[in-house]
OpenMM code with the backbone's topology and positions (N, CA, C; nanometers):
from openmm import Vec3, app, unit

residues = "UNK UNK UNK UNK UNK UNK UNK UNK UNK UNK UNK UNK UNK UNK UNK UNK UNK UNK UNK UNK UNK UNK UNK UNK UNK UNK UNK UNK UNK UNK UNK UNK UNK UNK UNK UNK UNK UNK UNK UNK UNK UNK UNK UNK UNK UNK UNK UNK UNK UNK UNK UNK UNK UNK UNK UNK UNK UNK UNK UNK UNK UNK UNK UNK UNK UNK UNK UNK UNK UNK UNK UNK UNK UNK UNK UNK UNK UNK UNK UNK UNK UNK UNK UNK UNK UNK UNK UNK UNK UNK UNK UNK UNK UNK UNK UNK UNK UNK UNK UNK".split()
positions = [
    Vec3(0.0278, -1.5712, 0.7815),
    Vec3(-0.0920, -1.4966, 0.8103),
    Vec3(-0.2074, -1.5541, 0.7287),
    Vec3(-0.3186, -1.6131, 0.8050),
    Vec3(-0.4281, -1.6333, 0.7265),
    Vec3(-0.5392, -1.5382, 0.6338),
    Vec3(-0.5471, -1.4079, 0.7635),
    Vec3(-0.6805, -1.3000, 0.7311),
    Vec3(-0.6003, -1.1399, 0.6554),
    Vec3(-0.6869, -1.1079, 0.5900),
    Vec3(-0.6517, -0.9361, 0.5743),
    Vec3(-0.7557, -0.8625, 0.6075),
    Vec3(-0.6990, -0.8129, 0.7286),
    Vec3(-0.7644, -0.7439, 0.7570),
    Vec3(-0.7826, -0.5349, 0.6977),
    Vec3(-0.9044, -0.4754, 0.6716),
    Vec3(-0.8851, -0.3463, 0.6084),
    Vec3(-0.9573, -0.2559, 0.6489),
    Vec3(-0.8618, -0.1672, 0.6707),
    Vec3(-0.9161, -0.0356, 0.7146),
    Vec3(-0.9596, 0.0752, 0.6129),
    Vec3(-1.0826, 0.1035, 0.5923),
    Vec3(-1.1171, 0.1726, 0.4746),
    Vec3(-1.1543, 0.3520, 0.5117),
    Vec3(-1.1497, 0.4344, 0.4230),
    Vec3(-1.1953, 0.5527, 0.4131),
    Vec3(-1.2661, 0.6055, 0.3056),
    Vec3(-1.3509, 0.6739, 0.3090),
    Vec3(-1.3856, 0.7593, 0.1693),
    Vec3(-1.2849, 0.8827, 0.1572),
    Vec3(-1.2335, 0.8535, 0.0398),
    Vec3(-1.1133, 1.0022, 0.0010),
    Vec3(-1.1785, 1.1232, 0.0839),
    Vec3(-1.2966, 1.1564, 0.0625),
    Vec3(-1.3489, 1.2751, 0.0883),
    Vec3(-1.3291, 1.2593, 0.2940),
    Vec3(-1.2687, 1.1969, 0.3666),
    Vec3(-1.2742, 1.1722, 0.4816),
    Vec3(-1.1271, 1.1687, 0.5233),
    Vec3(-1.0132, 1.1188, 0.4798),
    Vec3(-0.9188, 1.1204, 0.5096),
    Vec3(-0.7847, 1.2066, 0.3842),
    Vec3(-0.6843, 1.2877, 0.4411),
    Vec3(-0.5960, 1.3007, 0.3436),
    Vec3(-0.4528, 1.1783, 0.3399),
    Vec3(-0.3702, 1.2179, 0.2066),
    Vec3(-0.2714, 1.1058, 0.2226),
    Vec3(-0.1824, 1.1120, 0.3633),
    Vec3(-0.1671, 1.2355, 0.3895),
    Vec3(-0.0792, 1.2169, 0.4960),
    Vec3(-0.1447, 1.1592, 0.6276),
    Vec3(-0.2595, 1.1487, 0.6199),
    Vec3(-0.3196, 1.0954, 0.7737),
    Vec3(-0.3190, 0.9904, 0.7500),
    Vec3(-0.3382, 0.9113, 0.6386),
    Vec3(-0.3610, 0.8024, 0.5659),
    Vec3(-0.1858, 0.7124, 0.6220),
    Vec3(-0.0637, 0.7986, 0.5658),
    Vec3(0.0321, 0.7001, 0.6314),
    Vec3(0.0822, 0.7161, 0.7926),
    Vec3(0.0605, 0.8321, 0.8408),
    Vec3(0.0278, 0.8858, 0.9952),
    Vec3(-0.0524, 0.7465, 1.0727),
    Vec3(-0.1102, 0.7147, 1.0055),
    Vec3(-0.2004, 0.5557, 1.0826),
    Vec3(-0.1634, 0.4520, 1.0596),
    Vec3(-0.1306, 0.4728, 0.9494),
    Vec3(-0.0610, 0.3276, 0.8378),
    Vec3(0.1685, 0.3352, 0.9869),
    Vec3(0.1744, 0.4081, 0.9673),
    Vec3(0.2825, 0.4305, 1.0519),
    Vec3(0.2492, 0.3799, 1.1738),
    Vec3(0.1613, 0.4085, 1.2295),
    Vec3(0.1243, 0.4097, 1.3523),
    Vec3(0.0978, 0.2320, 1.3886),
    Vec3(0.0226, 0.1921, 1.2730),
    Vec3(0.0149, -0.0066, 1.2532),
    Vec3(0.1361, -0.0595, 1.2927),
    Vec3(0.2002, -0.0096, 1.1773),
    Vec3(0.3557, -0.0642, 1.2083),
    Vec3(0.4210, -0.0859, 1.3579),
    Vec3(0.4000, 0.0454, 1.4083),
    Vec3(0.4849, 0.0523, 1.5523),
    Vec3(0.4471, -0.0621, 1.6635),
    Vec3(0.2707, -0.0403, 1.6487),
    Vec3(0.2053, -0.0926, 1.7260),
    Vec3(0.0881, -0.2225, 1.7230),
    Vec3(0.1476, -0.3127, 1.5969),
    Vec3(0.1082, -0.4651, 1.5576),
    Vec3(0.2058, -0.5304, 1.5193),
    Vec3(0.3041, -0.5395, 1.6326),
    Vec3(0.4284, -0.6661, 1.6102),
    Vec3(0.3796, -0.7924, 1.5568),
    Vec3(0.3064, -0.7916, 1.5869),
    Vec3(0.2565, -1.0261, 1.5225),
    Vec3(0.1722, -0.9971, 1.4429),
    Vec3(0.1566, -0.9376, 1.3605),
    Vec3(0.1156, -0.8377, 1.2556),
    Vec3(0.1481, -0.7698, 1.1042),
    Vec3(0.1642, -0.8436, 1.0280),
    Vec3(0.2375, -0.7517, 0.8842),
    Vec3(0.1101, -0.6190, 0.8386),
    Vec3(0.2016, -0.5028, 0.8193),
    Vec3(0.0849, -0.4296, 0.7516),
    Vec3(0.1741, -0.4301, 0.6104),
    Vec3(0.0402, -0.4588, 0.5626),
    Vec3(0.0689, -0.4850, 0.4001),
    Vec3(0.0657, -0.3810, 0.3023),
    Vec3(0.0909, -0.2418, 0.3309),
    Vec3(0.0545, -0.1374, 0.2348),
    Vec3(-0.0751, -0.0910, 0.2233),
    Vec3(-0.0963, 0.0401, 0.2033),
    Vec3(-0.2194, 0.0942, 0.1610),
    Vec3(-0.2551, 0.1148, 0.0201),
    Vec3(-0.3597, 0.1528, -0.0322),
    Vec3(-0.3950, 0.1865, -0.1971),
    Vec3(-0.4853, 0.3192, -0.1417),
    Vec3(-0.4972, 0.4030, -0.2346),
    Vec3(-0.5993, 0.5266, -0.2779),
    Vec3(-0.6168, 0.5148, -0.4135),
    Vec3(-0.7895, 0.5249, -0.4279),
    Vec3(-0.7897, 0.5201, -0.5583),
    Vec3(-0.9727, 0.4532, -0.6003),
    Vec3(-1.0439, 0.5213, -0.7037),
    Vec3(-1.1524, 0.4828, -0.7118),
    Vec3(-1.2561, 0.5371, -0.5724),
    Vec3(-1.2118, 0.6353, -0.5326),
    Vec3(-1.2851, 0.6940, -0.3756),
    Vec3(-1.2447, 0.6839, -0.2833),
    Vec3(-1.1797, 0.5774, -0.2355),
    Vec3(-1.1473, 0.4944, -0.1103),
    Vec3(-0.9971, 0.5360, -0.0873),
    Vec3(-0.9812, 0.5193, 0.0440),
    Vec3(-0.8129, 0.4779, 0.0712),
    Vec3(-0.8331, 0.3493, 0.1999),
    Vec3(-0.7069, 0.2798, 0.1279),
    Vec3(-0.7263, 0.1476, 0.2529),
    Vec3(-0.5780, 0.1325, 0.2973),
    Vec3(-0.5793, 0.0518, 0.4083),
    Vec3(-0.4911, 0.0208, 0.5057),
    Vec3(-0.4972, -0.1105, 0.4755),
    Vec3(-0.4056, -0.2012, 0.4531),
    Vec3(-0.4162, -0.3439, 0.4947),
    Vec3(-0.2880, -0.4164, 0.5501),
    Vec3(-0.3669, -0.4917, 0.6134),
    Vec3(-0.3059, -0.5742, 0.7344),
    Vec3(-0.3163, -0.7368, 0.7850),
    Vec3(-0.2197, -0.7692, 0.7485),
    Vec3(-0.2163, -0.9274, 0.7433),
    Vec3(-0.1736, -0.9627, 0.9031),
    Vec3(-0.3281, -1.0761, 0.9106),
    Vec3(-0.2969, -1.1371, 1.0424),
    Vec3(-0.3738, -1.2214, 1.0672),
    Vec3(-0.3712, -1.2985, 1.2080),
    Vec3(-0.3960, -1.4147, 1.2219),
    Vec3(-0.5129, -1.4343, 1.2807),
    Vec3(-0.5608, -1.2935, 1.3590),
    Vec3(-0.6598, -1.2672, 1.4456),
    Vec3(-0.7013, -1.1453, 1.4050),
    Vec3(-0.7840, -1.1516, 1.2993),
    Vec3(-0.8124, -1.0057, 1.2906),
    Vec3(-0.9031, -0.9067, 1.4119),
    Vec3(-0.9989, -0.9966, 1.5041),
    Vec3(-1.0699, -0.9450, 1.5888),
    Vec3(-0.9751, -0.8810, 1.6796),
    Vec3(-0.8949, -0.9319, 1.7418),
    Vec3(-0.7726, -0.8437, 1.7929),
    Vec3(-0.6975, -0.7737, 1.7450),
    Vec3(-0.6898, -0.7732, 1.6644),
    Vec3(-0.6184, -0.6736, 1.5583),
    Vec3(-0.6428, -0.5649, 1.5491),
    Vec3(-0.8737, -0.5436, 1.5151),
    Vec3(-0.8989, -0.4656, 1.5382),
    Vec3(-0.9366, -0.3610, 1.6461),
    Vec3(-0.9515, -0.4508, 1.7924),
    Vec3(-0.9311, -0.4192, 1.9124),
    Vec3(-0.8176, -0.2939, 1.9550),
    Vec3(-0.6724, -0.3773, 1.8837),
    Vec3(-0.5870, -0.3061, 1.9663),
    Vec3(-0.5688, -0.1528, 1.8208),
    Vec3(-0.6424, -0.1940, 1.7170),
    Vec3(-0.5961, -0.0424, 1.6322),
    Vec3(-0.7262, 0.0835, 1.7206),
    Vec3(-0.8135, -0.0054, 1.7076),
    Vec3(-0.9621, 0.0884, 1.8022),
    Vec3(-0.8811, 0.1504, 1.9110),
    Vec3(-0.7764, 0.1008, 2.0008),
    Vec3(-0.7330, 0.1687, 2.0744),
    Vec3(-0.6091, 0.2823, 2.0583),
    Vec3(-0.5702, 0.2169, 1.9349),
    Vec3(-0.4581, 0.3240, 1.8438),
    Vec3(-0.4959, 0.4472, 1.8511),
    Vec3(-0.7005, 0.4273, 1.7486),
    Vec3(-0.7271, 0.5201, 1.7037),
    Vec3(-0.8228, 0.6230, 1.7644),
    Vec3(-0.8283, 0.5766, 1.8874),
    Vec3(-0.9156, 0.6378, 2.0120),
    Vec3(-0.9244, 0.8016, 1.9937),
    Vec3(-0.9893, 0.8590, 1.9673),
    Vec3(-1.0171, 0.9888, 2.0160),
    Vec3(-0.8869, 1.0743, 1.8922),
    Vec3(-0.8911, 1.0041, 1.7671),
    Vec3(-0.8331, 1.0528, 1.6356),
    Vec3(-0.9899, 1.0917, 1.5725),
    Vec3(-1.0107, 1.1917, 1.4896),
    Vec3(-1.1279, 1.2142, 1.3898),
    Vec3(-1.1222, 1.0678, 1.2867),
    Vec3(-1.0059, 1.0623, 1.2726),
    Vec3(-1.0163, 0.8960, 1.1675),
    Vec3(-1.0900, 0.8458, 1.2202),
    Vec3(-1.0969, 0.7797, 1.3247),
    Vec3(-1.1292, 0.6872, 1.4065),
    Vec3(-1.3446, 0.7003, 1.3309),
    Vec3(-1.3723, 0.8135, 1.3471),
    Vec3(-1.4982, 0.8953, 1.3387),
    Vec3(-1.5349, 0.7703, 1.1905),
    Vec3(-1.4595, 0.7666, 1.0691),
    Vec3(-1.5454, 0.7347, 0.9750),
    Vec3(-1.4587, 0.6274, 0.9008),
    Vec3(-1.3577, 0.5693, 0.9757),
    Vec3(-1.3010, 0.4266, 0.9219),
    Vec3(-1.4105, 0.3116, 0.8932),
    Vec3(-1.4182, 0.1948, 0.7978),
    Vec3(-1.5065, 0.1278, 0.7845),
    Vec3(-1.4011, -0.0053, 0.8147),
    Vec3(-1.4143, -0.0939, 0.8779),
    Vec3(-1.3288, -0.1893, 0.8733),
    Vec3(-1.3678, -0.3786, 0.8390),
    Vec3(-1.3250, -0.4443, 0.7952),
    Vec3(-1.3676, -0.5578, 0.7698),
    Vec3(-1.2636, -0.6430, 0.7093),
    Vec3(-1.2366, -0.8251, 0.7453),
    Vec3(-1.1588, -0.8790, 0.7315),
    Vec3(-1.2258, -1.0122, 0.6397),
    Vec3(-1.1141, -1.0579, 0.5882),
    Vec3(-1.1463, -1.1773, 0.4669),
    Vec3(-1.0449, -1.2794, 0.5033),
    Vec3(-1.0877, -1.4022, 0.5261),
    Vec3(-0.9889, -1.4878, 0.4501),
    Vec3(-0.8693, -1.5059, 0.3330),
    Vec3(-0.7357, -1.4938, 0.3557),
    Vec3(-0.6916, -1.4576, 0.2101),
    Vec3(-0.7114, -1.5490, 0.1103),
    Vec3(-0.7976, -1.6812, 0.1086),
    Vec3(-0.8304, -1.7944, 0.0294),
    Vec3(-0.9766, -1.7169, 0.0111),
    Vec3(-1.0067, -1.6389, 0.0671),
    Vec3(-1.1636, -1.6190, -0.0202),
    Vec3(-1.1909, -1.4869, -0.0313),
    Vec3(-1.2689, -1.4262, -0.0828),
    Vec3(-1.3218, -1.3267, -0.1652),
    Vec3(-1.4461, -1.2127, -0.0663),
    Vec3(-1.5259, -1.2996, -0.0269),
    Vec3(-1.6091, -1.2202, 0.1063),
    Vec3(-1.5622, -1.1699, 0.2072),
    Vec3(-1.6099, -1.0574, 0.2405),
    Vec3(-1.5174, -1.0001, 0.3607),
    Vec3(-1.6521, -0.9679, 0.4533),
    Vec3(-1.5626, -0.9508, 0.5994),
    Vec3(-1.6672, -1.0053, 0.7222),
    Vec3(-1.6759, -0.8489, 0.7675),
    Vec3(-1.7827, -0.7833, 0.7687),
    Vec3(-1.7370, -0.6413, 0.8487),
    Vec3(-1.7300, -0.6684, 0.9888),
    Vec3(-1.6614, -0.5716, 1.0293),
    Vec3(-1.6448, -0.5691, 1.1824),
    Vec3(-1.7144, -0.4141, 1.2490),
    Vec3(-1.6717, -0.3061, 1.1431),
    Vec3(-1.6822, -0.1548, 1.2430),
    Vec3(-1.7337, -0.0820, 1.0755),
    Vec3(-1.8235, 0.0090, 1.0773),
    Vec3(-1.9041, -0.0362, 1.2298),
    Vec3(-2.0157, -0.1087, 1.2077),
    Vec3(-2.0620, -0.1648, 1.3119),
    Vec3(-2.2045, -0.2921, 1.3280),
    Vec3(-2.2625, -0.2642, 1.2214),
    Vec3(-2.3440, -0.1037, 1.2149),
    Vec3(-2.4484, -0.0871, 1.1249),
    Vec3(-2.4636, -0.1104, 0.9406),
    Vec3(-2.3079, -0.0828, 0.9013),
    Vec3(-2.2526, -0.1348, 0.8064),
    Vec3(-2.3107, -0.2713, 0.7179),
    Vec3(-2.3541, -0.2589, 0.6049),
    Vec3(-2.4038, -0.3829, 0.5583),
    Vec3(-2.3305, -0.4129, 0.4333),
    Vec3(-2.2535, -0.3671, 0.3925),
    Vec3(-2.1626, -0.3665, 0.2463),
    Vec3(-2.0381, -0.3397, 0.2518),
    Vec3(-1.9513, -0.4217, 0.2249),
    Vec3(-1.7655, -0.3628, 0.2273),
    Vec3(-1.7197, -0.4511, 0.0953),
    Vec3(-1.6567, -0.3260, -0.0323),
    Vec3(-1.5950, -0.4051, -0.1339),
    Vec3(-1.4197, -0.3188, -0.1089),
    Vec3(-1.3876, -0.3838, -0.1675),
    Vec3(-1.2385, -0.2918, -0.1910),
    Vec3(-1.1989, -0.2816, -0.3481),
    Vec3(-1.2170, -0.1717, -0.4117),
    Vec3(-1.2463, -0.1269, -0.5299),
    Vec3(-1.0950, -0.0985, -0.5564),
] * unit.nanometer
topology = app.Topology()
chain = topology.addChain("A")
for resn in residues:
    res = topology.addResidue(resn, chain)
    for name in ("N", "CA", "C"):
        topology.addAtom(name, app.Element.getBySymbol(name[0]), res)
């Protein structure tokens, strides 16, 4: 896998159990796909997910997460695992993604 791709939340937006409820849900439904564990902690909770295509990646979770309230305030964005900048993807308006 080249990219990691991450699905982010503000604590105040998601609880733990919805948190592995989705994180579960990766698993079932991104075979060519490793999900790499989540973290909570410092505000945030993240999802991450190692893959090769993250633009599809995030395609087919958008359709995972269709018409879930998650779906409402996930922030998502993928990096190279050789580099440090991460590319946002969701949503557009988004101008900042760290993973703390």
């Amino acid at each position: 896998m080249t990219y990691q791709l991450v699905l982010q939340w503000q604590l105040h937006e998601i609880d733990y159990e919805k948190l592995i409820e989705i994180e579960d849900l990766l698993i079932d439904h991104l075979p060519e796909d490793e999900i790499d564990g989540h973290d909570i902690g410092a505000g945030q909770a993240n999802i991450f997910v190692l893959t090769n295509n993250p633009t599809n990646s995030w395609e087919t979770i958008r359709r995972i997460l269709e018409g879930d309230d998650a779906a409402t305030f996930v922030r998502v964005a993928y990096r190279a695992l050789t580099q440090d900048l991460y590319v946002i993807v969701w949503p557009r308006t988004l101008d900042h993604f760290t993973v703390v």
